[in-house]
C-alpha positions in Angstrom: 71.7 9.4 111.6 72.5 9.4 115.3 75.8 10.6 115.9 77.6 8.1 117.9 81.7 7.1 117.8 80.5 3.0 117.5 78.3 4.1 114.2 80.7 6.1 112.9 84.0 3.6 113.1 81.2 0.8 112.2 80.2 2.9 108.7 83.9 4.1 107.6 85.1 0.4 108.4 82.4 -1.2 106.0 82.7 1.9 103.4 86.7 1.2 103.3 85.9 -2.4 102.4 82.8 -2.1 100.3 83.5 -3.3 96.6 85.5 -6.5 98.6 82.7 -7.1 100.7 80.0 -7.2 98.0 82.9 -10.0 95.9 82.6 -11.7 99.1 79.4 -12.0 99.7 77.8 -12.4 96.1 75.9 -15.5 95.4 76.3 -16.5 99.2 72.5 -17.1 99.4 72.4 -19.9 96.8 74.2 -21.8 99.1 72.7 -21.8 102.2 69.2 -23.6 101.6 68.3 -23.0 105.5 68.3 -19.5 105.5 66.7 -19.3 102.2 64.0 -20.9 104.0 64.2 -18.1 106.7 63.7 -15.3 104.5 61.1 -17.2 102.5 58.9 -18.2 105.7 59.5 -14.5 106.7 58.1 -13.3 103.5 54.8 -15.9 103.9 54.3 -14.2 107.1 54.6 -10.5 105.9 52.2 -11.7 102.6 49.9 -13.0 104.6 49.3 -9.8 107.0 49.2 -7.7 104.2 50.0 -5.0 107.2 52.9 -2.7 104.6 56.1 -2.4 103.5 59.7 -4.5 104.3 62.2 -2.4 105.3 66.0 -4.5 104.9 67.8 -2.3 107.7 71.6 -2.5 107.4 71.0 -4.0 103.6 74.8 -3.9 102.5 75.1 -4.3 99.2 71.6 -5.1 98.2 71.5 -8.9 97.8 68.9 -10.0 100.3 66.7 -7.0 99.6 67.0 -7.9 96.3 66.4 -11.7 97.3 63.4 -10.5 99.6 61.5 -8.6 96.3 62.2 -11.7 94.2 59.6 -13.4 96.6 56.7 -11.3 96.5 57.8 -8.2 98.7 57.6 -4.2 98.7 60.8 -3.5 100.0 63.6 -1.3 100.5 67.0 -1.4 102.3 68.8 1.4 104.7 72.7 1.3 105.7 74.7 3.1 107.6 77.6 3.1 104.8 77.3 4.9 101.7 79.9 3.1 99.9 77.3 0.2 100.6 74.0 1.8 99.5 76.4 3.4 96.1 76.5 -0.1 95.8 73.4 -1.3 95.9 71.9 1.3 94.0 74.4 0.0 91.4 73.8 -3.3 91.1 69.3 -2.8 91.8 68.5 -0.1 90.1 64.5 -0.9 90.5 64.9 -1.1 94.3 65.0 2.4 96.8 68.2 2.3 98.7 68.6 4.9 101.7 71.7 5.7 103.8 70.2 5.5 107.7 71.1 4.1 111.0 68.6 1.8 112.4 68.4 3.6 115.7 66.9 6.5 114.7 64.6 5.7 111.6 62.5 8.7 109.7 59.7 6.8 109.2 56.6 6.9 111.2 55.0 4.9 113.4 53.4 2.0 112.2 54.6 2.4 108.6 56.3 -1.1 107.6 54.8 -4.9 107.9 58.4 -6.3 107.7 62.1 -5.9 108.7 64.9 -8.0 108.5 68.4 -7.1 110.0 70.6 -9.7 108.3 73.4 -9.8 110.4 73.2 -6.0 110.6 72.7 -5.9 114.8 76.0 -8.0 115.3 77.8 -4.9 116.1 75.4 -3.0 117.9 77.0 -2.7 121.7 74.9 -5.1 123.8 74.0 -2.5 126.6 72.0 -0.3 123.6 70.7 -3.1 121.5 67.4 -2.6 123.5 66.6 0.8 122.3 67.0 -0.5 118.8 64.5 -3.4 119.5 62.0 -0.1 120.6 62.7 1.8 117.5 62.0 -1.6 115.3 58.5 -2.0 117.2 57.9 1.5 117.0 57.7 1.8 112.9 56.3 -2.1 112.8 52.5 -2.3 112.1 50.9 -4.4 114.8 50.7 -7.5 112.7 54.3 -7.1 111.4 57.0 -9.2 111.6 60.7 -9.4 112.5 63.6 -11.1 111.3 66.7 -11.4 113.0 70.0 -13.3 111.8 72.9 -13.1 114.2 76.1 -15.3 115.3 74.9 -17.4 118.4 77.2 -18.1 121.3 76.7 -21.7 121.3 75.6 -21.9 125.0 77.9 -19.2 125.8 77.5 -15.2 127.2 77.3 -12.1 124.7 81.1 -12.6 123.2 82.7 -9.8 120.8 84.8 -11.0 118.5 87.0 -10.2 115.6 84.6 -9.5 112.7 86.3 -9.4 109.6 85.2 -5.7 109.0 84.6 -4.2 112.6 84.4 -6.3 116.4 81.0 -7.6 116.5 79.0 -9.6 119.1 77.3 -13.6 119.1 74.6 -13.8 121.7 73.0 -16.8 123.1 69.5 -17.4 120.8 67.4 -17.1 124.6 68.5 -14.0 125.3 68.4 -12.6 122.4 64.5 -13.7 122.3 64.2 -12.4 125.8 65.2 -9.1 125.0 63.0 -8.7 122.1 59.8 -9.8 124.4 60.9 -6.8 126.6 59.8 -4.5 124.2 56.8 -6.6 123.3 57.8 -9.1 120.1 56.2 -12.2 120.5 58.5 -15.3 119.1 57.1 -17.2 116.1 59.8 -19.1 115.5 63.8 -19.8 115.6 66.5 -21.9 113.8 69.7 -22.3 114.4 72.3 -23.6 111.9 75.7 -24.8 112.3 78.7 -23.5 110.6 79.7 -24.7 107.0 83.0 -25.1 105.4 84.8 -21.8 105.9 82.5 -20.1 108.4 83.4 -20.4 112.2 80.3 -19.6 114.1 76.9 -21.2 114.4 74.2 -18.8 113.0 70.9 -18.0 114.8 67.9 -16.7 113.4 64.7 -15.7 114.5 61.3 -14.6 113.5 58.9 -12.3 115.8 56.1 -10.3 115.3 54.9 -7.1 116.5 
């Protein structure tokens, strides 16, 4: 793991909160029909290549790796937190769960034909978000596909913001999509959904391919 004050603070924040967070969060998916769609028009894409392994980068507590097997995929998760991936191996026994940071990945080139970061860039600082785009195109097979969910600034800049967990960042949807092209992902497709009872920013997502 690359040894950098931001990932450190950003794993001991999400390890000190771990068994809330996965409370928190459980059963979240079954209410939210739009991403469901996401991740399931993510996992056509991935079937269809046939081009390797999913790789759930920043998995938390397991649910949407889990989520992402339950429709057809090979896949595994990496988290910075241990307290997370303790977690996850927990509650998925069948599923490999690796602690990692996604800017430094031990996996060779080429290896995987799917990643999703579900909400797991949000507190990457914007200046070295880049370099993680690179290392995601690196270990993505040429017909692999990316799948992004993030907090969108709703026509604004890049704001931080008080995360519940650790300050994290919305970006506007365009520049997040223009950034990926920089290191050579080529847009499939976006959606954009608004907040729902209890949540306070819109949510973007958005699907690329190597």
């Amino acid at each position: 793991m690359t040894d950098s004050p931001y990932l450190r603070a950003t794993a001991q924040a999400y390890d000190a909160v771990a068994g809330r967070y996965a409370d928190f969060v459980r059963g979240e998916l079954a209410q939210v029909p739009l991403d469901r769609a996401v991740l399931a028009a993510f996992a056509e894409f991935v079937r269809a290549a046939g081009a390797g392994p999913v790789a759930e980068f920043g998995c938390g507590p397991g649910r949407v790796t889990a989520h992402l097997r339950d429709l057809g995929l090979d896949v595994f998760g990496v988290d910075l937190s241990p307290a997370m991936i303790d977690l996850a191996r927990r509650a998925y026994p069948d599923l490999s769960f690796e602690v990692g940071s996604m800017d430094a990945l031990d996996l060779a080139d080429g290896k995987l034909g799917g990643i999703v970061a579900w909400y797991s860039i949000i507190h990457t600082p914007p200046e070295e978000l880049r370099s993680y785009f690179a290392e995601f195109r690196r270990v993505l097979a040429p017909e692999g596909h990316l799948l992004l969910a993030f907090f969108e600034s709703e026509g604004g800049p890049v704001t931080v913001f008080d995360h519940a967990v650790t300050p994290a960042y919305r970006w506007p949807i365009d520049d997040l999509a223009e950034l990926a092209r920089e290191v050579e992902f080529v847009e499939v497709g976006r959606m954009l959904r608004e907040p729902r009872e209890g949540e306070r920013f819109r949510r973007g997502h958005l699907l690329l391919r190597g």
